[in-house]
N, C-alpha and C positions, 0 to 999 in steps of 0.2 A: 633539452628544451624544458623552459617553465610549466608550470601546468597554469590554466587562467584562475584570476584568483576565486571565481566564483565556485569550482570545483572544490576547491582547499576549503574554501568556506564552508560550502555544503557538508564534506565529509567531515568538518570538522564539530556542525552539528549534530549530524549523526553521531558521533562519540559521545559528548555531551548529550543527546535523549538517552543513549544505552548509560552513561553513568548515574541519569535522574530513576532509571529503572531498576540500574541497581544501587539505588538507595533501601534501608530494610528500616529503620531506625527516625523516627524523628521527635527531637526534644520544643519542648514549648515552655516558657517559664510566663508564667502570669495566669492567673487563672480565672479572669474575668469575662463579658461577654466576647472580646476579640480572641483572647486566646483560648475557652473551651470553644469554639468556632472553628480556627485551625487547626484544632485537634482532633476535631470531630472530622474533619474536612479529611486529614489525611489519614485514620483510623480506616473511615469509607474508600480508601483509595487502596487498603492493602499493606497501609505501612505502621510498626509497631511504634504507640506512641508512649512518652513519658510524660506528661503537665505535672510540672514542677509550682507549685505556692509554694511561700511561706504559711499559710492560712488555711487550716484546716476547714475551714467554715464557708473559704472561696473552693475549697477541692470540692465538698459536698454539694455546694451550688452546684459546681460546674458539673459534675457527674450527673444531677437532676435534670437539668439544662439540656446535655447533650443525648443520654439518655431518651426526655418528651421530642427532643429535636429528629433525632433518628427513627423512633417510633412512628412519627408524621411524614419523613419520608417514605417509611415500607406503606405507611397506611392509603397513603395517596398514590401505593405502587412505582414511586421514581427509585425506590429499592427495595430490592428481594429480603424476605424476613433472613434469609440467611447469610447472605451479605450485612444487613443490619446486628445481628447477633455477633457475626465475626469482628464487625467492627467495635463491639461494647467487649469484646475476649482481648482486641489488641490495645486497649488503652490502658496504661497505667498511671495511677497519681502520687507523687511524693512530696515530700517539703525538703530533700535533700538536694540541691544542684548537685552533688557527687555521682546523680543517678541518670545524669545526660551523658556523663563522660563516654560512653560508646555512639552514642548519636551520629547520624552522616549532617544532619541540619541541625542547626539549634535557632529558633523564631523567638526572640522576645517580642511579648506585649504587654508589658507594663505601665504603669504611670509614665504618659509623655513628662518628664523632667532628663532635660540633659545629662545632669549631674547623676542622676539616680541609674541613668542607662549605662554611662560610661564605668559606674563601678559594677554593673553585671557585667558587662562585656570584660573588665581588667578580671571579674572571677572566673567568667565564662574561657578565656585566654590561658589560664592556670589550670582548668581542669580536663580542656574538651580534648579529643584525639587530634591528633595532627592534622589532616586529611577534612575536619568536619568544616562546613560551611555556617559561618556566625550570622546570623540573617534579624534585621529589625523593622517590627511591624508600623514604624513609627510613620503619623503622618506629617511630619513636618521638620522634625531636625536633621541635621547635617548629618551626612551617613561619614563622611569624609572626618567627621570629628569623634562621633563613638568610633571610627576603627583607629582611629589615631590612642585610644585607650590599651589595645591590643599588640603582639608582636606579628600579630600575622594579618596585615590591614589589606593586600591583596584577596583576601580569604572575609571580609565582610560587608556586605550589599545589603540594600532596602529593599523589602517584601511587604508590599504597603498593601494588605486585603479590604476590601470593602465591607463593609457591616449590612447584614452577617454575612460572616466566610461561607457558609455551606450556602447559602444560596445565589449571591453578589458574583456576577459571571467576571469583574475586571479583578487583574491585582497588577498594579504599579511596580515595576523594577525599576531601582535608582542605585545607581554604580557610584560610589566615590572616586577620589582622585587618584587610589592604587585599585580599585576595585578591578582584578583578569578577566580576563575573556573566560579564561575557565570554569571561575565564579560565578563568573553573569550566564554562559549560556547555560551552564546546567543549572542555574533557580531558577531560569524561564524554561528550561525543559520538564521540568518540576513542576511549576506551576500549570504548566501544558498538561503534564501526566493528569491533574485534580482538575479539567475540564474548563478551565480557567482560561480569556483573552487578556494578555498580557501587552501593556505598556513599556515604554522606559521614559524617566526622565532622565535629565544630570542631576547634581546634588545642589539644585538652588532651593530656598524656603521653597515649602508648601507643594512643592513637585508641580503635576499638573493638576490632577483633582483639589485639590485642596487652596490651589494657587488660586483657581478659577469660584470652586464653589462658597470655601468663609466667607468671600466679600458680599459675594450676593446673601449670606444667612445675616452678616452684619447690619448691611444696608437694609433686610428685614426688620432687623431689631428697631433703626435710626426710625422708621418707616411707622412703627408702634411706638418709638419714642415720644416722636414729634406730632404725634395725635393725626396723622393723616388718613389712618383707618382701622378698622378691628383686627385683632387679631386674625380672627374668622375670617375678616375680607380678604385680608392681607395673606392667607394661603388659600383662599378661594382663586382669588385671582390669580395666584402664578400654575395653579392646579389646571385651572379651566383655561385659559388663558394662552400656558404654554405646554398644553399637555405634561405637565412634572405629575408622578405617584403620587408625591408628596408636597405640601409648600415648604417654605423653607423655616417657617416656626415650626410644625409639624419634627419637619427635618433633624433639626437644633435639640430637639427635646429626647429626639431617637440616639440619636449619638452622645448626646451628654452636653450641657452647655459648660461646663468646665474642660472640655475638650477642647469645645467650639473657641473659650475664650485663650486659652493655652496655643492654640496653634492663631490664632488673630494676632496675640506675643507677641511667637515668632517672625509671621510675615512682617509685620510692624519695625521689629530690629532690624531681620534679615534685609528686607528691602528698602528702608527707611523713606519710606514714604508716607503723611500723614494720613492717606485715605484708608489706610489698613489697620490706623489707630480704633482700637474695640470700643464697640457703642457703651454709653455707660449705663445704660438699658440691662446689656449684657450682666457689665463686670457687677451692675449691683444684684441680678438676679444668683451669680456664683456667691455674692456674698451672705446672701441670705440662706444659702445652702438648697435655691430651688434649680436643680442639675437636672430634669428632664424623668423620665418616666424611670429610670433606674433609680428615682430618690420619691418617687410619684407624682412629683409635683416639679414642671417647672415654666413655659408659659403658661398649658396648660394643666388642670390639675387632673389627675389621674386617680385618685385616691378612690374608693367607692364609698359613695354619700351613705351615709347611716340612717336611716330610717326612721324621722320624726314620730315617734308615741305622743300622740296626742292628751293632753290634760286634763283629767277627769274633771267632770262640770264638778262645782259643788249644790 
């Protein structure tokens, strides 16, 4: 006699949480605000991490970063100073990818560029252990095409965290076209293990979050383009309006609008529909290099005003 498939299923996630538990190792390359985030994220959860840069000058950010970050969770009490301590013992920083090769996970967060991911994953391919799970935090490309860089495309899924990871309760699983069950149940066992409400999409542009949220940050911009109200109003209104934290300039500024404009691209190609062509609001504010509070300035400006000394009479 069969068993029903729901048993099978069941006990077959059970296998997958016991493998997410015995995960000990997690590699992270990128060392910006998403990735010292997931590093921080799994450090607190117990597990030893690596964050790999090239850029010694992103490792010292990101150690300051996570460091004030962790301190604000024991201070607020959502963790114990010793759990917090533990977790600044388990994190290590190198600029060497040779120092993931034992990792059970490897999360890139890098620069959303295609090109630029696919030649981490062809190094990350060459170096990692057999067994590891290649995982990208990417919010909008094709998972199905960075693992196509790979010999082992069964073995690479999308771990799409929200900003910031340590406190952003979703993260988005997106399975490409060889992406296993195997793969997939234990990143969402994983991601389960760090407290996390987990998604899936399939591998179309922009998944779900991102499919739904760029248009409306776009249509923001068009909205300030086209002189229909202030800025101010224009996140007043979708704040008050529809209960959002944030509006969606606010929003744009927090993430990065080179972000914002990079994944607006992609949907743009991926879908080929003209509504998801980027305001040019947007594309000239990336060209001016005003990227949002990580550059101090980008709808709004962030900078702190300097203090007018007034003229001495004569």
């Amino acid at each position: 006699n069969r068993l029903p498939t729901t048993i099978i299923a069941g006990d077959q996630e059970k296998q997958r949480e016991k493998m997410a538990e015995m995960m000990k190792c997690v590699g992270v390359v990128g060392g910006g605000q998403m990735g010292s985030g997931i590093a921080q994220l799994a450090a607190m959860n117990g597990l030893d991490v690596w964050l790999m840069d090239a850029d010694q000058d992103a490792l010292s950010r990101a150690t300051a970063a996570i460091s004030s970050s962790v301190n604000r969770f024991v201070s607020k009490g959502l963790l114990s100073k010793e759990v917090g301590d533990d977790a600044m013992r388990r994190l290590h920083l190198t600029s060497n990818l040779q120092d993931l090769r034992s990792a059970d996970i490897i999360v890139e967060a890098i620069v959303e560029s295609e090109d630029v991911k696919k030649k981490l994953f062809k190094d990350l391919d060459r170096i990692a252990k057999n067994s590891v799970i290649l995982a990208s935090n990417t919010s909008s490309i094709s998972i199905t095409r960075l693992a196509s860089a790979t010999q082992r495309p069964s073995q690479v899924i999308g771990m799409h965290f929200m900003n910031p990871p340590p406190v952003m309760k979703l993260v988005e699983i997106i399975r490409g076209a060889d992406t296993s069950e195997e793969t997939f149940l234990t990143t969402k066992a994983l991601a389960e293990r760090f407290g996390k409400t987990t998604v899936c999409s399939q591998d179309y542009a922009g998944f779900i979050v991102n499919r739904i949220l760029m248009p409306m940050i776009n249509e923001a911009f068009h909205t300030l383009y086209t002189g229909v109200a202030t800025k101010e109003d224009i996140d007043s209104g979708m704040r008050h309006g529809t209960n959002h934290p944030m509006g969606p300039l606010e929003l744009a500024d927090l993430i990065g609008l080179d972000v914002c404009l990079s994944i607006m691209k992609v949907l743009h190609e991926g879908l080929g529909d003209s509504k998801y062509a980027p305001c040019p609001l947007l594309v000239q504010y990336v060209d001016a290099g005003r990227l949002g509070r990580k550059r101090g300035v980008g709808v709004y400006d962030y900078r702190k005003k300097k203090p007018i000394t007034p003229s001495p009479r004569l």
